[in-house]
N, C-alpha and C positions, 0 to 999 in steps of 0.2 A: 732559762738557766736555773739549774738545780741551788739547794743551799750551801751544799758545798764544794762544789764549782764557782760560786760565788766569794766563799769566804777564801778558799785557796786565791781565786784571783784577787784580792781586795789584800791579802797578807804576803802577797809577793813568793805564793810556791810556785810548784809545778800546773803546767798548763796541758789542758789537752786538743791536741792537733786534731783541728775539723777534718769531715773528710771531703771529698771533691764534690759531692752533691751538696753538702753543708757551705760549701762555698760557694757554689753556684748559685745558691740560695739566696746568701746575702750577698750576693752581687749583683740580685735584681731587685732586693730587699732596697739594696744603700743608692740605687737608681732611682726608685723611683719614694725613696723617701723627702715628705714635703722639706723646703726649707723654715727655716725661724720665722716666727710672723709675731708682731703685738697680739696679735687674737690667742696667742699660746702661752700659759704661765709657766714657770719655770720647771712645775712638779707636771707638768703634762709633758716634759722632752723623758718622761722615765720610760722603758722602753717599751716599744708595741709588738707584739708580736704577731704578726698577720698572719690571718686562720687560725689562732689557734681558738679562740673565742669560739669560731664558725662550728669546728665540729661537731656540739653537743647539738645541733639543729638534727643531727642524722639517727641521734636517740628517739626524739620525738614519732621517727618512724615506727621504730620499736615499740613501741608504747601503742600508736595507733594500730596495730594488727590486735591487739588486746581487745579493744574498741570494737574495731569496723571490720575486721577480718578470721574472724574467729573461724569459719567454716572451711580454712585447709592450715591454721596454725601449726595444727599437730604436723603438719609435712615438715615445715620449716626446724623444729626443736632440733632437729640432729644436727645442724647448721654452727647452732650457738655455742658458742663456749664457755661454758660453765667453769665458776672458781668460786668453790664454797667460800665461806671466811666462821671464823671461832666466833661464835655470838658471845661468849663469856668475856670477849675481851672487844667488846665494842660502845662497853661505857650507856647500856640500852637502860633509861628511864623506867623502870618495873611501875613505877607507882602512878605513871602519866595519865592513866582513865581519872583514879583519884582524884588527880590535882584540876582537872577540868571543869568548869561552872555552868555547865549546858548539858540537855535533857535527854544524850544519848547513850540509848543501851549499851550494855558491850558488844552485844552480839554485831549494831553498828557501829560501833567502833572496832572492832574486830576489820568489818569487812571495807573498811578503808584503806586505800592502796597506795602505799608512800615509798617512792623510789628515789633516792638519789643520783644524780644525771652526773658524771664526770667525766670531762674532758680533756685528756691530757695532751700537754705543748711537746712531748715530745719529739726531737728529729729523726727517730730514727725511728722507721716503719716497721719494725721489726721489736722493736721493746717499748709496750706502750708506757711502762715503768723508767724512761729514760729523762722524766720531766716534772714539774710542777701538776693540778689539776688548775689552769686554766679559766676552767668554766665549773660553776656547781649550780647546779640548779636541783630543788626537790621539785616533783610532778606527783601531788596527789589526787586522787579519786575518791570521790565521794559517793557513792550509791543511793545513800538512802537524800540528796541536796539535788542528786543528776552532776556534779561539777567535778572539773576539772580544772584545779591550780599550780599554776607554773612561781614556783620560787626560787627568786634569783638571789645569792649569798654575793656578796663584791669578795673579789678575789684576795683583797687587800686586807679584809675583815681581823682583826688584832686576836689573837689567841692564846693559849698557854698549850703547847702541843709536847705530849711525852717525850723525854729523851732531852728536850732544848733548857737553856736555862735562862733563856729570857721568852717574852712572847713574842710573836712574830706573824706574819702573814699567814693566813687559814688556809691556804692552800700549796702551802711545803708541807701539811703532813701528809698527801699523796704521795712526793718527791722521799720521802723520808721511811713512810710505811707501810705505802701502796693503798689500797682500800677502806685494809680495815683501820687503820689508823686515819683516815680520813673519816671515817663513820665516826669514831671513837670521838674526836676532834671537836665533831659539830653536832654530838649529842652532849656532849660533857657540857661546850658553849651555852649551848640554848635548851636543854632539859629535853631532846627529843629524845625519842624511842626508834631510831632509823634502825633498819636491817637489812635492805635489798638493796643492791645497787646495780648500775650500766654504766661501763666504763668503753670508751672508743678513743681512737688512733686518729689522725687525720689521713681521709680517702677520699673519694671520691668524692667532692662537692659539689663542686660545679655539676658533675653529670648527674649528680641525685635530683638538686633543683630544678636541673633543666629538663631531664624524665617527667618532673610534676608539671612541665609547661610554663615555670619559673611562679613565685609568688607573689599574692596581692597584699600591698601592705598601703598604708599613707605617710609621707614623706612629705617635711617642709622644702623652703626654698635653701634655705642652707643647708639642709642634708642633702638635697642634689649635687648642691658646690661641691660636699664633703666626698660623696660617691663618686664623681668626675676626680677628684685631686687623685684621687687613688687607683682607677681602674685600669688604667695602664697597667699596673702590675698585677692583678689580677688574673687579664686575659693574657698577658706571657706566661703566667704558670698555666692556663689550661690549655695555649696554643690558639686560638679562637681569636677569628676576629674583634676586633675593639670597638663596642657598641656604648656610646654615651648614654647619659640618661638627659634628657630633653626637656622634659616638664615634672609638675610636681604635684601633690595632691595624693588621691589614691593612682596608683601605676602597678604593672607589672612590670618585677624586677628578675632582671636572669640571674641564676647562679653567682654570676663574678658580681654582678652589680648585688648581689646581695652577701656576699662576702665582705666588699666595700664597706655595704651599711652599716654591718652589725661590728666590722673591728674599730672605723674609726671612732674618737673619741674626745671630738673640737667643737662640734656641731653645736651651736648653741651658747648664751651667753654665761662666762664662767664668774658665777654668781653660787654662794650657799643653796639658794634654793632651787638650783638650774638644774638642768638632764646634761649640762655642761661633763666632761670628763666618763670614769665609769659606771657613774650613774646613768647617764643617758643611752650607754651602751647595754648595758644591760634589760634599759626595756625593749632598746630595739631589737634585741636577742629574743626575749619573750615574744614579738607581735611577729618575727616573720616563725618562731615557732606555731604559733597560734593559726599563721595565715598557711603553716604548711600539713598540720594536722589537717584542716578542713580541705585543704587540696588531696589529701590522699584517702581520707573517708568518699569521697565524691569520686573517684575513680574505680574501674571495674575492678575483679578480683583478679584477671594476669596480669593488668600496668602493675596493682602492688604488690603480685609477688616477683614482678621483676625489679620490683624499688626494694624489696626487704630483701632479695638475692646480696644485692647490692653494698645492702650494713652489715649484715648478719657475717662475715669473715672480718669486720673490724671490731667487733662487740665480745666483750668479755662481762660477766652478770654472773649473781647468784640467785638469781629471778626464777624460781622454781613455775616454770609456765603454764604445767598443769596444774597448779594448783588452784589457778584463775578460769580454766576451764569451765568450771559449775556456776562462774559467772557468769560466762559468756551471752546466754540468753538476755538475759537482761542488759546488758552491753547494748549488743544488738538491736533489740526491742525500742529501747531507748537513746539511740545514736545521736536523732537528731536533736534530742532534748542538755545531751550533754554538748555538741557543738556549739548550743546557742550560750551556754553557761560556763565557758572558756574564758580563766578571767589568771591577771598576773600580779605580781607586785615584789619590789625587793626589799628582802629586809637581812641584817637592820636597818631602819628607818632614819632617813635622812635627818629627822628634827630631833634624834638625838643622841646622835653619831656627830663626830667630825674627824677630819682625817688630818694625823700629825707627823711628823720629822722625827722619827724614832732610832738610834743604831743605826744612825745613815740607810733609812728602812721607810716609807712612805707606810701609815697604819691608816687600817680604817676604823677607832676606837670607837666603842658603844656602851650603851647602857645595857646591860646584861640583862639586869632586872624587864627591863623594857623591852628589850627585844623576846625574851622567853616570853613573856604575856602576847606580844606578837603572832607570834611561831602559832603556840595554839588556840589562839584563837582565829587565825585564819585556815591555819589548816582545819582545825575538829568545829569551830563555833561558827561558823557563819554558811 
């Protein structure tokens, strides 16, 4: 729900009429939603929105032809759909090499590759602009470290976003200004210098994962529970029979069962320092991203361009992809050096965030200060 579809409905205006797929939806949404339990606090019934989290898994694809597939890319460019955005109005840190306390060049700093991942809750397949982003993750590359990090922002995260007059959730300004205004947002926040971004639709999920042969991840014994409470609905949106998950540990999960894992957000004891709520969702987002990079590098060069056939009609970027081109060799050269140095974390940081009751508004407040010293030093410093 957008923010003001929200605020109309919360000040008693006008409402807008779902349409018949929209209903249908939350008819197997309100089915097979869990009932009340003591294990749920009161700020966990806020609402879930299933799959929407899931999509930004299918970016990750995108990102791995960069990688591991560099030698028929150039086919694919005509595919993507490109939407430049105004750099002048994206709030971009100029001064950011500067403020850095670690001994890298510019030249490598230059050739550091920092995408923002956006996934919008949209319902309607047709205007990826119809929602919140969902999901944000940055995915940078390092060249001159070999690494690859997956940065996961909580959806929640408290902000001051142009146009509002209070602050509110970091992920209405997608809802609000589409891209670049999400750029703007969460460079202003945190001091970065973001420019490129991938933005996706929810599609194909289930069949993307289950192309890869479904993913390896490790799962406790309660996130099996948690995977089981949910998967009924799942395999009714793909049609697919209904396969439990049986055991726990490291497993291979299918598509729906990894849909399951990464929306729900119970698993675990709801404690400050727990993976309890979005916290815990969020790394789970990170490890089956992680375990599906390494599934699509390890596959021949038809399965993945029949798997980026796949994204590449729900992906909108201003990912200028030849530009990356003159990297490629060293991608390549070094594949399997960057697999093994695949590493995640969300920030802002749990120890010095907490999340409060704001404007009838669930925030996830931080220390600004602390989180920028965050930001780069794990992106540029480590």
């Amino acid at each position: 729900m957008g923010l003001e579809e929200f605020d109309n409905k919360a000040n008693g205006k006008g409402r807008r009429y779902k349409t018949a797929k929209e209903k249908k939806t939350e008819k197997i949404i309100n089915k097979y939603s869990p009932k009340d339990s003591s294990k749920r606090s009161e700020k966990k019934k806020k609402k879930n929105i299933p799959l929407r989290i899931f999509i930004i898994i299918l970016i990750v694809c995108l990102i791995g032809t960069i990688i591991c597939a560099g030698i028929f890319i150039g086919n694919k460019i005509g595919k993507i759909n490109f939407k430049s955005l105004n750099e002048d109005n994206l709030a971009i840190n100029d001064n950011l090499y500067n403020e850095l306390s670690n001994d890298l060049t510019r030249k490598e700093y230059d050739n550091i590759i920092n995408i923002l991942l956006l996934g919008s809750d949209s319902k309607d397949m047709n205007n990826v602009y119809a929602g919140t982003s969902d999901a944000q993750m940055i995915i940078s590359i390092n060249p001159k470290y070999k690494s690859i990090k997956l940065i996961s922002i909580p959806r929640d995260t408290a902000a001051n976003i142009e146009g509002m007059n209070r602050r509110y959730k970091i992920n209405q300004a997608f809802y609000l200004g589409k891209e670049e205004l999400a750029i703007k947002t969460i460079n202003q926040t945190f001091g970065l210098g973001l420019k490129e971004y991938v933005t996706i639709n929810i599609s194909a999920m289930y069949d993307i994962i289950n192309e890869l042969g479904g993913v390896d991840v490790t799962i406790t014994k309660d996130e099996m529970n948690s995977i089981n409470e949910y998967i009924d609905m799942f395999y009714e949106f793909s049609g697919r029979p209904v396969k439990k998950v049986t055991k726990y540990g490291k497993i291979t999960l299918t598509g729906e069962q990894a849909a399951a894992h990464v929306k729900e957000r119970i698993a675990g004891p709801n404690t400050k320092s727990s993976e309890h709520g979005d916290y815990g969702r969020t790394r789970r987002q990170r490890d089956v991203f992680s375990a599906m990079l390494n599934k699509i590098a390890r596959k021949d060069i038809g399965e993945i361009s029949r798997i980026i056939d796949m994204i590449l009609e729900q992906v909108t970027t201003n990912v200028n992809v030849t530009k990356y081109m003159t990297m490629l060799p060293e991608f390549i050269t070094n594949k399997d050096a960057y697999l093994k140095n695949v590493t995640s974390i969300m920030l802002p940081g749990l120890d010095y965030s907490k999340e409060i009751l704001e404007n009838g508004a669930y925030l996830y407040v931080t220390n600004e200060t602390k989180a920028k010293a965050d930001f780069r030093k794990y992106m540029y410093e480590m």
